[in-house]
Every structure is written in structure tokens, then in C-alpha cells.
N, C-alpha and C positions, 0 to 999 in steps of 0.2 A: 825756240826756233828750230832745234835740229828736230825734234820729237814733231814736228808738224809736217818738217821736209822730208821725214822717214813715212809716219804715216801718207803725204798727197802721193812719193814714189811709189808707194805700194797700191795703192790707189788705183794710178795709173798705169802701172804693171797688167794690171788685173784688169781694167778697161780695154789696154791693148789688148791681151790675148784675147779678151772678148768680141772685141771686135774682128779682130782678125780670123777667128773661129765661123764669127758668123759671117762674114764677106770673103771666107775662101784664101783671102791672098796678103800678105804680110805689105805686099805692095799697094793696096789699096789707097787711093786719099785719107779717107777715112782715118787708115789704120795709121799711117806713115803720120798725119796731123798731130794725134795720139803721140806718136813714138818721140817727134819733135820736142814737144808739153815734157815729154819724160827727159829726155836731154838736157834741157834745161833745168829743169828741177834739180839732176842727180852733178852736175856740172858744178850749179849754187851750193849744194852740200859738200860736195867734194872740197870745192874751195875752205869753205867754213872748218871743215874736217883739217885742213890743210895749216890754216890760220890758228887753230885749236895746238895742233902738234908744236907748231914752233913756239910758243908760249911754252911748253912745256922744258 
């Protein structure tokens, strides 16, 4: 699970700035739809990450 959450975040990283390269503006729908997708994902890891430590 975290190995896929690592991989989609980086994914999506690299979507966003793609997009946001090619549409000019960080603001874009587009690009901000993207950025959303990414918050979410790195939110859900964080947790997990979170969850992992206290086990520890």
C-alpha cells in the first residue's frame, strides 16, 4: 500500500507541473483538479505514515 501511494504521489506531481507548464497558470482548473487528486493521496499516506509510527 505505501509503495503505490508513493509511486500515484509522484505520478501526480509530475502531471501537475505538466499541466501547469502547459496551461501557463498554477491556477488553472485543470491544474488545481490535479493538485486536489494530490492532497488527497499524500493526506492518506501521511496518515498511514502516522499510524505506522505509533506502532512503533
Amino acid at each position: 500500500m505505501e509503495s503505490f501511494l508513493q509511486e500515484k504521489i509522484e505520478s501526480l506531481r509530475f502531471e501537475m507541473n505538466d499541466r501547469a507548464c502547459k496551461h501557463g497558470s498554477l491556477t488553472d482548473e485543470r491544474v488545481v483538479y490535479v493538485s486536489q487528486q494530490l492532497d488527497r493521496y499524500i493526506f492518506v499516506y501521511q496518515k498511514l505514515q502516522r499510524k505506522r509510527d505509533k506502532r512503533k
